[in-house]
PDB file of N, H, CA, C and O in Angstrom:
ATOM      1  N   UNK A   1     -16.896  27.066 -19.591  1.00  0.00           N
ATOM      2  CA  UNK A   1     -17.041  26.320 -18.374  1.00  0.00           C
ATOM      3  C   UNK A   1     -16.518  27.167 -17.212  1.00  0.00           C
ATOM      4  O   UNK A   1     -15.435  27.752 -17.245  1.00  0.00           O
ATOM      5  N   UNK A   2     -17.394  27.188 -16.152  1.00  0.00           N
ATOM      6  H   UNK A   2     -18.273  26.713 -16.125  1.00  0.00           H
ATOM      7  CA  UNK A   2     -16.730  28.160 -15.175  1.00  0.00           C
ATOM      8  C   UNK A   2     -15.775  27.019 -14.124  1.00  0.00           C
ATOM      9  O   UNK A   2     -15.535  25.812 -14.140  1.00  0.00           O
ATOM     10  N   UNK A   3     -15.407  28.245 -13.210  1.00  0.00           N
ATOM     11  H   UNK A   3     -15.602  29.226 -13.197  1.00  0.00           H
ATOM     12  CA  UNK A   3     -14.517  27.617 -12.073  1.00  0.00           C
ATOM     13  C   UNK A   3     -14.633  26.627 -11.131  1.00  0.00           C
ATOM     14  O   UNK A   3     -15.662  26.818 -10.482  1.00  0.00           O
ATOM     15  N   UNK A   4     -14.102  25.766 -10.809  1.00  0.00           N
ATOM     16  H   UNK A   4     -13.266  25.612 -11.336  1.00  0.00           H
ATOM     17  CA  UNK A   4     -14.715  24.996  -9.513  1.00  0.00           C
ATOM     18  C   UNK A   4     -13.739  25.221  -8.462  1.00  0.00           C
ATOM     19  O   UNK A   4     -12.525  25.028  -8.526  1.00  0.00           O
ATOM     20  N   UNK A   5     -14.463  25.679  -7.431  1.00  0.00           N
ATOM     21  H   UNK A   5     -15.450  25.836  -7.379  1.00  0.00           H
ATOM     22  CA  UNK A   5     -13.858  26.198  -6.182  1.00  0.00           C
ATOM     23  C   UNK A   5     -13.984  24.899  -5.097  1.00  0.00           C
ATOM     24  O   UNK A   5     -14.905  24.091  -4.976  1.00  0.00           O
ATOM     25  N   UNK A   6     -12.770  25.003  -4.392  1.00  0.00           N
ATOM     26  H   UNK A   6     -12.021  25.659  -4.490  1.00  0.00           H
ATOM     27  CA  UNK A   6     -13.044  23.467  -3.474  1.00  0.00           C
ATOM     28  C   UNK A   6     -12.938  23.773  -2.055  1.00  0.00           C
ATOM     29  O   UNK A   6     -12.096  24.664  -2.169  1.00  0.00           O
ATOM     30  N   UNK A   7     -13.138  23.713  -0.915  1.00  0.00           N
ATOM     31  H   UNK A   7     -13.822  22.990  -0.822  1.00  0.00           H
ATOM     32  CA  UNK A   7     -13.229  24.489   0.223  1.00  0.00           C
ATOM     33  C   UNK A   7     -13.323  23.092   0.758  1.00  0.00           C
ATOM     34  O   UNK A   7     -14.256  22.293   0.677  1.00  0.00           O
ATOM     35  N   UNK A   8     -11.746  22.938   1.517  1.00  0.00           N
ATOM     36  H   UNK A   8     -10.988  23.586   1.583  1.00  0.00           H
ATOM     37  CA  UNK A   8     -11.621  22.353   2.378  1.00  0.00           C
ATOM     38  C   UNK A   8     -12.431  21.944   3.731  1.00  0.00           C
ATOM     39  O   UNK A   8     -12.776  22.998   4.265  1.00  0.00           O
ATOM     40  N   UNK A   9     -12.828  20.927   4.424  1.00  0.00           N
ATOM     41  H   UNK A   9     -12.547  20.071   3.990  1.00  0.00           H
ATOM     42  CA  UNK A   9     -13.056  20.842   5.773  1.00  0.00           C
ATOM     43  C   UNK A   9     -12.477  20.930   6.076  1.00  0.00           C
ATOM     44  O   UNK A   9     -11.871  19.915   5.734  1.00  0.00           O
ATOM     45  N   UNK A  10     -11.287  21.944   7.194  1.00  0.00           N
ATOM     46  H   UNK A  10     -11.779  22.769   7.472  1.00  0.00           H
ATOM     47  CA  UNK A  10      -9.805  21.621   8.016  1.00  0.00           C
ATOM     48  C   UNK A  10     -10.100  20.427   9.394  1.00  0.00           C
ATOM     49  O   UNK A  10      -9.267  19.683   9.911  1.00  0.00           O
ATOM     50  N   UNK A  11     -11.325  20.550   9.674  1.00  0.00           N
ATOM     51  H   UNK A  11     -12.002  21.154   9.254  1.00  0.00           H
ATOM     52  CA  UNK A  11     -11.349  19.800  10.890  1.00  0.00           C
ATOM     53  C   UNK A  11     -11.834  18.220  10.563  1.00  0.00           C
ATOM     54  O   UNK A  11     -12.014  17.481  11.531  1.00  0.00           O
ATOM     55  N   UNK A  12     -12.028  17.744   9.316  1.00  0.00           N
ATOM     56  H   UNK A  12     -11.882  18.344   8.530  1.00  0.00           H
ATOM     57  CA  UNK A  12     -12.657  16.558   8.689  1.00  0.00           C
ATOM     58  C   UNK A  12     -11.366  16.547   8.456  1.00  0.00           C
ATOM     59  O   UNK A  12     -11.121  15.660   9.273  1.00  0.00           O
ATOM     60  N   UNK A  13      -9.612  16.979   7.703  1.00  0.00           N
ATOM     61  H   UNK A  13      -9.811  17.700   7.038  1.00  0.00           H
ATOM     62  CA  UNK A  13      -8.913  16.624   6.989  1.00  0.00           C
ATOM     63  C   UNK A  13      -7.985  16.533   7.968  1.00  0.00           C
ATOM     64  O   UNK A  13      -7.043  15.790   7.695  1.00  0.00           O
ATOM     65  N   UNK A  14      -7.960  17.081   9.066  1.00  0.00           N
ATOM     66  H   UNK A  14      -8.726  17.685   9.288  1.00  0.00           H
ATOM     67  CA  UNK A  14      -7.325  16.456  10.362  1.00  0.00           C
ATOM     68  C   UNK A  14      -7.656  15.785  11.089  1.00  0.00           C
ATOM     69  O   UNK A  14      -6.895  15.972  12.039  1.00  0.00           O
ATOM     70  N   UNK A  15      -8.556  14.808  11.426  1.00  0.00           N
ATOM     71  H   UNK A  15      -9.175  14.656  10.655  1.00  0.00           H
ATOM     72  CA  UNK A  15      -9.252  13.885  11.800  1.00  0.00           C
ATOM     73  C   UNK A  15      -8.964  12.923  11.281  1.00  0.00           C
ATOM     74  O   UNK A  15      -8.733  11.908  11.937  1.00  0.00           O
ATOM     75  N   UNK A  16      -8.862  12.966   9.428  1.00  0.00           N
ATOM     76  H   UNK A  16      -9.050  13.791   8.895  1.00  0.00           H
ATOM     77  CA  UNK A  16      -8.534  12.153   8.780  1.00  0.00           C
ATOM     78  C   UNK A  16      -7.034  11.702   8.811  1.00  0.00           C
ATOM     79  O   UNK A  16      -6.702  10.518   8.845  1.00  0.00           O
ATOM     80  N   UNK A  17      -6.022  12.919   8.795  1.00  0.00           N
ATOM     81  H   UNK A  17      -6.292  13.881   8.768  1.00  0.00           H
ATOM     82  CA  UNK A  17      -4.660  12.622   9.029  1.00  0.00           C
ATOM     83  C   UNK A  17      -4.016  11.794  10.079  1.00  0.00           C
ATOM     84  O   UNK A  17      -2.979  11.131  10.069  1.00  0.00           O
ATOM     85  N   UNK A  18      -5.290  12.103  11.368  1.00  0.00           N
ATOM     86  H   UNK A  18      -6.133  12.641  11.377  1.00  0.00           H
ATOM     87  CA  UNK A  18      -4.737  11.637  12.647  1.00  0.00           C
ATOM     88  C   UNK A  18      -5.054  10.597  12.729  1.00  0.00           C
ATOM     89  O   UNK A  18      -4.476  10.143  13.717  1.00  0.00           O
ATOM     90  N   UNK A  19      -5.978   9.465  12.051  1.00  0.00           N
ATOM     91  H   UNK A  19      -6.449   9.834  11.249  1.00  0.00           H
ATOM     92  CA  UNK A  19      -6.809   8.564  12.057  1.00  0.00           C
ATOM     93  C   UNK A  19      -5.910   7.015  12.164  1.00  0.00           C
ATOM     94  O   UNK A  19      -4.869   6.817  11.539  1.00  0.00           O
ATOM     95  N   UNK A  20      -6.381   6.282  12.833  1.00  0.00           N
ATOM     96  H   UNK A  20      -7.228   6.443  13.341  1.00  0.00           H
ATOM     97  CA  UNK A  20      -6.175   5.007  12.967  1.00  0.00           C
ATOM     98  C   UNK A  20      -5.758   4.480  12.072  1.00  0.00           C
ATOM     99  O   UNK A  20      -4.705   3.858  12.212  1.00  0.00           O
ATOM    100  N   UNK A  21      -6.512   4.522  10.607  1.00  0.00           N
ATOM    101  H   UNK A  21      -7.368   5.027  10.493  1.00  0.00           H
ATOM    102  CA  UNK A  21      -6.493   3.980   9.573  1.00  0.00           C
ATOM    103  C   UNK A  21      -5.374   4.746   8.847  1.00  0.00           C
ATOM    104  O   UNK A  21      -4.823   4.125   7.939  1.00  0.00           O
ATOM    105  N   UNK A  22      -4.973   5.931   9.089  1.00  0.00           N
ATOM    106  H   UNK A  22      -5.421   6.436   9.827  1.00  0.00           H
ATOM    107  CA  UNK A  22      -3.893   6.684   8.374  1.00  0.00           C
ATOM    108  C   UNK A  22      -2.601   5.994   8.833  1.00  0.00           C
ATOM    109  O   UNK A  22      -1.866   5.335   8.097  1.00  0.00           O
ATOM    110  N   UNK A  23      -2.389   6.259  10.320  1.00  0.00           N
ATOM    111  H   UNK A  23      -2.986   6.794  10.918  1.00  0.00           H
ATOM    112  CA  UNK A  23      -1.849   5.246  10.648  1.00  0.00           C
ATOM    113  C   UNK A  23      -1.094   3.700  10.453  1.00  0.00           C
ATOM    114  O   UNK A  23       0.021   3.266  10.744  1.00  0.00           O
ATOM    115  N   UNK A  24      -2.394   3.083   9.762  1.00  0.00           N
ATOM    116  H   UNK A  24      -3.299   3.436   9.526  1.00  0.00           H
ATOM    117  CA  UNK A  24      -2.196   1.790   9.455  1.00  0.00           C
ATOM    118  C   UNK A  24      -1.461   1.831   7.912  1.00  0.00           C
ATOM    119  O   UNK A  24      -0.390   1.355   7.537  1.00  0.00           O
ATOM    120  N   UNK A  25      -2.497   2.601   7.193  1.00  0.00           N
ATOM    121  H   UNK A  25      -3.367   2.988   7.498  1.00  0.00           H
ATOM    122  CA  UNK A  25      -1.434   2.558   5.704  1.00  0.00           C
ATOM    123  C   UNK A  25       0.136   3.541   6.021  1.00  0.00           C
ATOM    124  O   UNK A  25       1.208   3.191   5.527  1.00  0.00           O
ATOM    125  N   UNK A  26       0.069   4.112   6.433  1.00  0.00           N
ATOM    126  H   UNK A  26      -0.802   4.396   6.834  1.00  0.00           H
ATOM    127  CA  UNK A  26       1.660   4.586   6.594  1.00  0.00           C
ATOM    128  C   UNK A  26       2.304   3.211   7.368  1.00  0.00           C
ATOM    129  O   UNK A  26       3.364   2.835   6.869  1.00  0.00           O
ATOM    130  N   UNK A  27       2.044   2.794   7.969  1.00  0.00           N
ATOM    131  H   UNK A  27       1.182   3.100   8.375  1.00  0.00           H
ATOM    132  CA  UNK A  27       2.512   1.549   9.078  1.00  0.00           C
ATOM    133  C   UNK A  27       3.148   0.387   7.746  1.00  0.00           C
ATOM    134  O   UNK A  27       4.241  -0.170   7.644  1.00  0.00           O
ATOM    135  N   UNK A  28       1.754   0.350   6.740  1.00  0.00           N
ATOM    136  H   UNK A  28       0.866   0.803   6.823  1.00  0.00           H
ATOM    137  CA  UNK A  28       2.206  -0.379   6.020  1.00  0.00           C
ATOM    138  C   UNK A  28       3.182  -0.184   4.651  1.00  0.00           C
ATOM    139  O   UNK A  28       3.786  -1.040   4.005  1.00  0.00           O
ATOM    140  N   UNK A  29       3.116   0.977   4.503  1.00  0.00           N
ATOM    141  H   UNK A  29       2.625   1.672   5.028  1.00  0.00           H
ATOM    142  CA  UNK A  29       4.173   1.379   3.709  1.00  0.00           C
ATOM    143  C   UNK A  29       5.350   1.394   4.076  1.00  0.00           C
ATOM    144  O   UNK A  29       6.177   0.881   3.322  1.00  0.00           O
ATOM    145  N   UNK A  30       5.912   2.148   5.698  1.00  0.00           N
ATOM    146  H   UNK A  30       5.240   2.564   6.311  1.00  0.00           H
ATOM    147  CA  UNK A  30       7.284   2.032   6.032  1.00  0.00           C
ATOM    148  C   UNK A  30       7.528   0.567   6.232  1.00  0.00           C
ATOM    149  O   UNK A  30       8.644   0.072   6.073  1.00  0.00           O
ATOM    150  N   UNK A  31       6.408  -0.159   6.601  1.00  0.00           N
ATOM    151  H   UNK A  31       5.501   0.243   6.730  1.00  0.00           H
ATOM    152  CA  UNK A  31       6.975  -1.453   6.509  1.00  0.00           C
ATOM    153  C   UNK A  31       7.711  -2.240   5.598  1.00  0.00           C
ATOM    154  O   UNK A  31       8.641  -3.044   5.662  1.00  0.00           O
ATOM    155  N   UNK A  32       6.750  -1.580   4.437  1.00  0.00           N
ATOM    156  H   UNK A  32       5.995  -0.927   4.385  1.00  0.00           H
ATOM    157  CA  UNK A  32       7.607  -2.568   3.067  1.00  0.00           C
ATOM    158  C   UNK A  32       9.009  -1.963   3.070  1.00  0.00           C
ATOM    159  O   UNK A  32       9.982  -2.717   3.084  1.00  0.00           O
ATOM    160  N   UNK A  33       9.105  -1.110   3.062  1.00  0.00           N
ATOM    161  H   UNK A  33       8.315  -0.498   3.051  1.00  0.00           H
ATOM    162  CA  UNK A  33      10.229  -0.028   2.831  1.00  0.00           C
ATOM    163  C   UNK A  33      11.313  -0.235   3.956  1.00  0.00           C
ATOM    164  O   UNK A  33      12.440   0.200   3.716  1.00  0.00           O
ATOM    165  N   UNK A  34      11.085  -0.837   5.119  1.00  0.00           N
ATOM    166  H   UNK A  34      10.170  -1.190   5.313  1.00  0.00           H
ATOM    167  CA  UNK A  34      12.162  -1.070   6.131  1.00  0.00           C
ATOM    168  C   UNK A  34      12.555  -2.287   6.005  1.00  0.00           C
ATOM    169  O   UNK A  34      13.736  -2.626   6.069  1.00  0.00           O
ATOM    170  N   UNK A  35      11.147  -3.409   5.724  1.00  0.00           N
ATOM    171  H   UNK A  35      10.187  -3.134   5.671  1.00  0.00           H
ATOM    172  CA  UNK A  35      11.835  -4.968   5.411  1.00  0.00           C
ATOM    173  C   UNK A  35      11.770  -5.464   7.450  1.00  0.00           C
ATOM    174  O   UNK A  35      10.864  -5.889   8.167  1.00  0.00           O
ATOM    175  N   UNK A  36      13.419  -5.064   7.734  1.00  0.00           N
ATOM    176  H   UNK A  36      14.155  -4.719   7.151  1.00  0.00           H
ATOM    177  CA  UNK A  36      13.896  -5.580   8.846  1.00  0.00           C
ATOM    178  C   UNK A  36      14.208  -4.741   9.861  1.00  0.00           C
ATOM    179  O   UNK A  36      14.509  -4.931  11.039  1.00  0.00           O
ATOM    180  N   UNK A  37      14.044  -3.508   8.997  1.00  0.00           N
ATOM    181  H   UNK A  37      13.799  -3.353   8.039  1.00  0.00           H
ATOM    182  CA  UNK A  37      14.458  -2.248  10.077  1.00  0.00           C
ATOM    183  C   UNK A  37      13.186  -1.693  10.997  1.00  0.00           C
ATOM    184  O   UNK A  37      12.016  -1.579  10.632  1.00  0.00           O
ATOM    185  N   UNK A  38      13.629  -1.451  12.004  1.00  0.00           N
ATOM    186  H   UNK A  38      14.580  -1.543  12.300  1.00  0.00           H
ATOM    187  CA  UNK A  38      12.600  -0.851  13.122  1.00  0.00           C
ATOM    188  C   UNK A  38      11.953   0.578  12.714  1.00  0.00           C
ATOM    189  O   UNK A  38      12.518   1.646  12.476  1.00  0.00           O
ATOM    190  N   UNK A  39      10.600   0.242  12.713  1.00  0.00           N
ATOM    191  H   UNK A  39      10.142  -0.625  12.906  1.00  0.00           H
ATOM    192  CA  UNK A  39       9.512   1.299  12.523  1.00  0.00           C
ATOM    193  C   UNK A  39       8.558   1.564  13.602  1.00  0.00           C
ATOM    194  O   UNK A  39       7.969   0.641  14.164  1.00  0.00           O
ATOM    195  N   UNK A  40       8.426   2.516  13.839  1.00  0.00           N
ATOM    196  H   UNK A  40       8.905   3.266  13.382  1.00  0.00           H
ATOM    197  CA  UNK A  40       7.467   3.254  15.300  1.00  0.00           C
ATOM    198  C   UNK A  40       6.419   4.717  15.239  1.00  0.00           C
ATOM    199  O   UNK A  40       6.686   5.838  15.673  1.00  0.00           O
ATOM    200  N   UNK A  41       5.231   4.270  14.578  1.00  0.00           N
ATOM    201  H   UNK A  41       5.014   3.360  14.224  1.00  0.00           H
ATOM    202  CA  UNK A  41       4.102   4.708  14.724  1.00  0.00           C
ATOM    203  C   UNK A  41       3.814   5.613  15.499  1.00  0.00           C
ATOM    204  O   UNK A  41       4.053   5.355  16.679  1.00  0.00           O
ATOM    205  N   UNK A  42       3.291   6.804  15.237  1.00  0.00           N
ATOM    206  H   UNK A  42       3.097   7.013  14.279  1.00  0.00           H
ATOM    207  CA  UNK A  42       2.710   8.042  16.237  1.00  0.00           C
ATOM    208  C   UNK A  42       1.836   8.862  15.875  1.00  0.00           C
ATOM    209  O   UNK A  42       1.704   9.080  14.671  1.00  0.00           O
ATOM    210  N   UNK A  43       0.819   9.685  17.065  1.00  0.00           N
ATOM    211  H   UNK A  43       0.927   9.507  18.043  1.00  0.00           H
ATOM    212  CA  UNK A  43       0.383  11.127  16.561  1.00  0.00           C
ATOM    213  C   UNK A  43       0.826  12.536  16.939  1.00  0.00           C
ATOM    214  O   UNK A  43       0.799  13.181  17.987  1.00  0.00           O
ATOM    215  N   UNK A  44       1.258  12.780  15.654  1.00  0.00           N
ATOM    216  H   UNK A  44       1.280  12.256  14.803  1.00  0.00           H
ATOM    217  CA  UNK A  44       1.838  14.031  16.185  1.00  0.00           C
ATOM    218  C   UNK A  44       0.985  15.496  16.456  1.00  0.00           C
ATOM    219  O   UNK A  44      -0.127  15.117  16.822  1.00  0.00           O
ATOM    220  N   UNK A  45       0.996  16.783  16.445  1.00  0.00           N
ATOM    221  H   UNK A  45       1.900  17.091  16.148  1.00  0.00           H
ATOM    222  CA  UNK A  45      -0.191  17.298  16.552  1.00  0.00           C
ATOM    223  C   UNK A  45      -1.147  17.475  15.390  1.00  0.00           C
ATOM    224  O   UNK A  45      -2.341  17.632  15.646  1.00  0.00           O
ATOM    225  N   UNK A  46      -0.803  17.466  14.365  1.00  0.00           N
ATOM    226  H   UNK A  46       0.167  17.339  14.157  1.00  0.00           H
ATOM    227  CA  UNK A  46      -1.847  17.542  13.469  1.00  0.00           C
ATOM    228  C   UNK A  46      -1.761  16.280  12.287  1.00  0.00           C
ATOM    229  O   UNK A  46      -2.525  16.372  11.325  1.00  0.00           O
ATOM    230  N   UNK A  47      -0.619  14.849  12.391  1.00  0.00           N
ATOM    231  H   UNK A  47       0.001  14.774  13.172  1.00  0.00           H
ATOM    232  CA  UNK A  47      -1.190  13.837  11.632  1.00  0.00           C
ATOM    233  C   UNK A  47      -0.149  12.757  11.970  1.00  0.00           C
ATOM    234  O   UNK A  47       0.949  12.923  12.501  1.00  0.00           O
ATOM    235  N   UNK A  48      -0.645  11.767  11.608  1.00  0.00           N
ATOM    236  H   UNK A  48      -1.537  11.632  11.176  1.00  0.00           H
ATOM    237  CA  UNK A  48      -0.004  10.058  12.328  1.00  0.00           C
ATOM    238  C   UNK A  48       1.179  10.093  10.845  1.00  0.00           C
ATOM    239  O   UNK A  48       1.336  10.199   9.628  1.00  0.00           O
ATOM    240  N   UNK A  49       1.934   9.847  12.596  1.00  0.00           N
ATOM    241  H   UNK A  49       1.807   9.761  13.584  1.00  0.00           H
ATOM    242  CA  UNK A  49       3.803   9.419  11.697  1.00  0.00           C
ATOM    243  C   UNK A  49       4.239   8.319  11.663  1.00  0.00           C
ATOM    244  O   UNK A  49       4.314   7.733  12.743  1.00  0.00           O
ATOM    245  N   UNK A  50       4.640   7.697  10.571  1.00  0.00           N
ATOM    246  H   UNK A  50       4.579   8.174   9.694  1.00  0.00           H
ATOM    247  CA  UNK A  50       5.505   6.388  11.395  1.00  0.00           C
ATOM    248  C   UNK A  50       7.086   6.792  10.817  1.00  0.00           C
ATOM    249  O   UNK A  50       7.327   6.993   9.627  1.00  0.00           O
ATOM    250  N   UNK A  51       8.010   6.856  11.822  1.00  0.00           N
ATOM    251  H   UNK A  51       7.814   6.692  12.789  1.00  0.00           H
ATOM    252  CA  UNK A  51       9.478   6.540  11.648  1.00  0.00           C
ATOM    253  C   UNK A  51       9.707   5.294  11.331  1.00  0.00           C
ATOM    254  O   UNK A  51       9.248   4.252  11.799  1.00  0.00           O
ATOM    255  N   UNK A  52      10.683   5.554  10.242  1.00  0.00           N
ATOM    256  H   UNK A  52      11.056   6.400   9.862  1.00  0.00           H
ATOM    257  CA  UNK A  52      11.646   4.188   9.974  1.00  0.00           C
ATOM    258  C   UNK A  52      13.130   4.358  10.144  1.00  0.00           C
ATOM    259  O   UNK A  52      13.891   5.147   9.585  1.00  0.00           O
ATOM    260  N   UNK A  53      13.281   3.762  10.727  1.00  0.00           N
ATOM    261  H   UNK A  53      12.663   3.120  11.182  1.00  0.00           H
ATOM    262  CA  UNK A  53      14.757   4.010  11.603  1.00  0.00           C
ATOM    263  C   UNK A  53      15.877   2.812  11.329  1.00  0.00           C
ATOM    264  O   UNK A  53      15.684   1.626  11.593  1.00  0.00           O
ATOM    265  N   UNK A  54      16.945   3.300  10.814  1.00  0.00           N
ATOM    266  H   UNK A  54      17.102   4.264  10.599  1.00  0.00           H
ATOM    267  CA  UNK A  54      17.965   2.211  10.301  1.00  0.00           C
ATOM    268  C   UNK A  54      18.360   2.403   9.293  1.00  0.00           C
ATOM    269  O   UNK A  54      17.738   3.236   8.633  1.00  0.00           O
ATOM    270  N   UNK A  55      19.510   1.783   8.694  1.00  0.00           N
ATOM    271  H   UNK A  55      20.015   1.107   9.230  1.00  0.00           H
ATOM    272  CA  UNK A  55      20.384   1.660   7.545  1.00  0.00           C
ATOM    273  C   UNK A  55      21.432   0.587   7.288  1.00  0.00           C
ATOM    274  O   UNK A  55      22.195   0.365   8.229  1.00  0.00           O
ATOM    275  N   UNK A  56      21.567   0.015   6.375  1.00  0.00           N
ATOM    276  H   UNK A  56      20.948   0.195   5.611  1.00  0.00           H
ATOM    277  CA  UNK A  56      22.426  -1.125   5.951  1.00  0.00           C
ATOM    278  C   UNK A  56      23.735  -0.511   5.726  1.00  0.00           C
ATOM    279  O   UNK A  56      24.802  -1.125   5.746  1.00  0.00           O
ATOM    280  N   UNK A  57      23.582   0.768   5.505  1.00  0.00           N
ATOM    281  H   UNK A  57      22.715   1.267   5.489  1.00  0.00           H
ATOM    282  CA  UNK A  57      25.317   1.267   4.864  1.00  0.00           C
ATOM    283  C   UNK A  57      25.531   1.012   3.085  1.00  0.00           C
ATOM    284  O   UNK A  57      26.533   1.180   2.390  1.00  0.00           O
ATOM    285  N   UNK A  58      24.258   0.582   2.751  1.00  0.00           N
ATOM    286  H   UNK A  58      23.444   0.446   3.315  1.00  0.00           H
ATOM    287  CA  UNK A  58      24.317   0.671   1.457  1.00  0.00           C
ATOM    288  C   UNK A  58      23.201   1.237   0.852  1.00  0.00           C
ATOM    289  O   UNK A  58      22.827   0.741  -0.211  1.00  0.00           O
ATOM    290  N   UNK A  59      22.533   2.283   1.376  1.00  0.00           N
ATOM    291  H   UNK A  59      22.837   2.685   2.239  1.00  0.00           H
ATOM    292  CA  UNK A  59      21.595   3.219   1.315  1.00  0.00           C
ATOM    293  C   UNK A  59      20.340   2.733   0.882  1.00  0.00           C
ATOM    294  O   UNK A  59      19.752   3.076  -0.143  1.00  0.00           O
ATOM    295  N   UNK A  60      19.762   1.459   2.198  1.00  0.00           N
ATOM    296  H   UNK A  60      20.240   1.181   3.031  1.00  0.00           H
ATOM    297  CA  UNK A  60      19.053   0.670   1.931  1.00  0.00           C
ATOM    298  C   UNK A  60      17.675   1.264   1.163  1.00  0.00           C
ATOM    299  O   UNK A  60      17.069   1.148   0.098  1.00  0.00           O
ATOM    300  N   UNK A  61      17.574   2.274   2.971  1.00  0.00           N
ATOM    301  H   UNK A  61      18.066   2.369   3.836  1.00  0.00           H
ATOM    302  CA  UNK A  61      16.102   2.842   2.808  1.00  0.00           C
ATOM    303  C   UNK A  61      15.829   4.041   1.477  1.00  0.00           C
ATOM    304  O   UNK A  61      14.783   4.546   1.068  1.00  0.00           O
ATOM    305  N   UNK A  62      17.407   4.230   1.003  1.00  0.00           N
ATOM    306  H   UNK A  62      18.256   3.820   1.335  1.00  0.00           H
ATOM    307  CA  UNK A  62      16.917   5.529  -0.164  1.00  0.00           C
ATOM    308  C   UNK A  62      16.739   4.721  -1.415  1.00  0.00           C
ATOM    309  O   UNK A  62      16.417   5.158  -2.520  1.00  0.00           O
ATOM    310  N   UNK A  63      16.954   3.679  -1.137  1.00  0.00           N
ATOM    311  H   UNK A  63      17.216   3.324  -0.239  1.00  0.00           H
ATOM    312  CA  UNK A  63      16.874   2.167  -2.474  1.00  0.00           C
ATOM    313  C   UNK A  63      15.235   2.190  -2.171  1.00  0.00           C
ATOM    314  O   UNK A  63      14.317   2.822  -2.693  1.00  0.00           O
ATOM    315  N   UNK A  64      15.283   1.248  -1.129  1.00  0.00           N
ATOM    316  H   UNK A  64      16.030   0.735  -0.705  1.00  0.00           H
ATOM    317  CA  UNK A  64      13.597   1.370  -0.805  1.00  0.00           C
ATOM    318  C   UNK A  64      12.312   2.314  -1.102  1.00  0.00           C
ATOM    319  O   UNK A  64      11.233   1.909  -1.535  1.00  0.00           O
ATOM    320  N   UNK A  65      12.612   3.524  -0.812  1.00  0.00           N
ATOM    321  H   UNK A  65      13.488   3.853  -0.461  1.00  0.00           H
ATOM    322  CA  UNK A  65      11.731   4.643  -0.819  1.00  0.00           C
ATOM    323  C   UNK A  65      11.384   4.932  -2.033  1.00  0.00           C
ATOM    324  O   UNK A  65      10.224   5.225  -2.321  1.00  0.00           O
ATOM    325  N   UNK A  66      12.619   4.872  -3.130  1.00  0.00           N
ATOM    326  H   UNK A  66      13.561   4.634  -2.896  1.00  0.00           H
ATOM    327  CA  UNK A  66      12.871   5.220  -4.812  1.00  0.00           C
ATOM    328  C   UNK A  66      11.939   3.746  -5.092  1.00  0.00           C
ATOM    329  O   UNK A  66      11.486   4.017  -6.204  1.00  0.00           O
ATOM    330  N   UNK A  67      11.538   2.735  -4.844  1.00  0.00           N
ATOM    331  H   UNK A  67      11.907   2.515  -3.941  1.00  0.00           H
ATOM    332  CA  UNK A  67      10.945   1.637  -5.015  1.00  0.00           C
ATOM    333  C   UNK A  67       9.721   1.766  -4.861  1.00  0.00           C
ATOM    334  O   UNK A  67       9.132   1.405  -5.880  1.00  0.00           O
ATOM    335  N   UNK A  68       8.889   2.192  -3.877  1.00  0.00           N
ATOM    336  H   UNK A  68       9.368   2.485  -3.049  1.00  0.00           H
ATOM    337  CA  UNK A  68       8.156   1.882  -2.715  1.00  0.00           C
ATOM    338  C   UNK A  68       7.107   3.398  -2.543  1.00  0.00           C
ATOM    339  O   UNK A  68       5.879   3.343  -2.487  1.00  0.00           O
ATOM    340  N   UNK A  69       7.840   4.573  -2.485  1.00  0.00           N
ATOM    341  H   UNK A  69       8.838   4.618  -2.530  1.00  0.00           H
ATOM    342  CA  UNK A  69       7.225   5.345  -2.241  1.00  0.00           C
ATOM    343  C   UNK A  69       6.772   6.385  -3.259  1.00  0.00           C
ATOM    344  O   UNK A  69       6.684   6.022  -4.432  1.00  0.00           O
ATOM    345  N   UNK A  70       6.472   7.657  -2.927  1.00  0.00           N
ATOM    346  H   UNK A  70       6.544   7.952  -1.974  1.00  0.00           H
ATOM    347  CA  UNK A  70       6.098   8.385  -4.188  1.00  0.00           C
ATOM    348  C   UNK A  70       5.322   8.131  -5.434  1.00  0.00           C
ATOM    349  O   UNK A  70       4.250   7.526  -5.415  1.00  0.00           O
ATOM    350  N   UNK A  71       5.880   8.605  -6.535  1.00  0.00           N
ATOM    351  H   UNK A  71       6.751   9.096  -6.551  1.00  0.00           H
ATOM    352  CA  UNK A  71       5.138   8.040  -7.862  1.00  0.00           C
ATOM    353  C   UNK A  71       5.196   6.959  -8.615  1.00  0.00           C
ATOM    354  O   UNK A  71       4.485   6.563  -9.539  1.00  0.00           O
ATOM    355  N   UNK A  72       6.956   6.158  -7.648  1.00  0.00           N
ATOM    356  H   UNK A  72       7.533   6.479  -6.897  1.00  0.00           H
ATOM    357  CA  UNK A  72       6.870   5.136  -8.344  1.00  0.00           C
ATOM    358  C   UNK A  72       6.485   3.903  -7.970  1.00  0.00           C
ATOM    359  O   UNK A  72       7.305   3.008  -8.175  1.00  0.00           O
ATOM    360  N   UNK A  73       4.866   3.450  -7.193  1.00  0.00           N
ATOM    361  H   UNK A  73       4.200   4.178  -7.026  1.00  0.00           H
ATOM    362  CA  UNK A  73       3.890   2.732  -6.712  1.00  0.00           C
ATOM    363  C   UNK A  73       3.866   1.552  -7.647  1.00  0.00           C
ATOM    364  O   UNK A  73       3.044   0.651  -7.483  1.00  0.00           O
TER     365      UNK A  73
END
């Protein structure tokens, strides 16, 4: 079986990063993950951020993230 070579669009995969909709699922992920804490949405130059900003003092958001984010979905 030979190779499969994959050749990015860079200008389709930044479009995509920067996108409304990228946006929205990150929006909705820090959301779960903040609960009550303040989160604030952006584009930065090459893809949409959202900050989650805050802490309980009992290492809410690194509780959260280990929950919520990564592989363990």
């Amino acid at each position: 079986m030979g190779k499969t070579k994959i050749v990015l669009n860079r200008a389709g995969v930044r479009e995509l990063m920067r996108s409304p909709e990228m946006q929205a699922i990150l929006m909705e992920r820090a959301t779960k993950i903040a609960r009550v804490n303040e989160t604030k949405a952006y584009v930065a130059q090459t893809r949409a951020v959202v900050k989650v900003c805050g802490d309980d003092g009992n290492n809410g958001l690194l509780k959260a993230v280990g929950k919520h984010g990564g592989k363990n979905r």
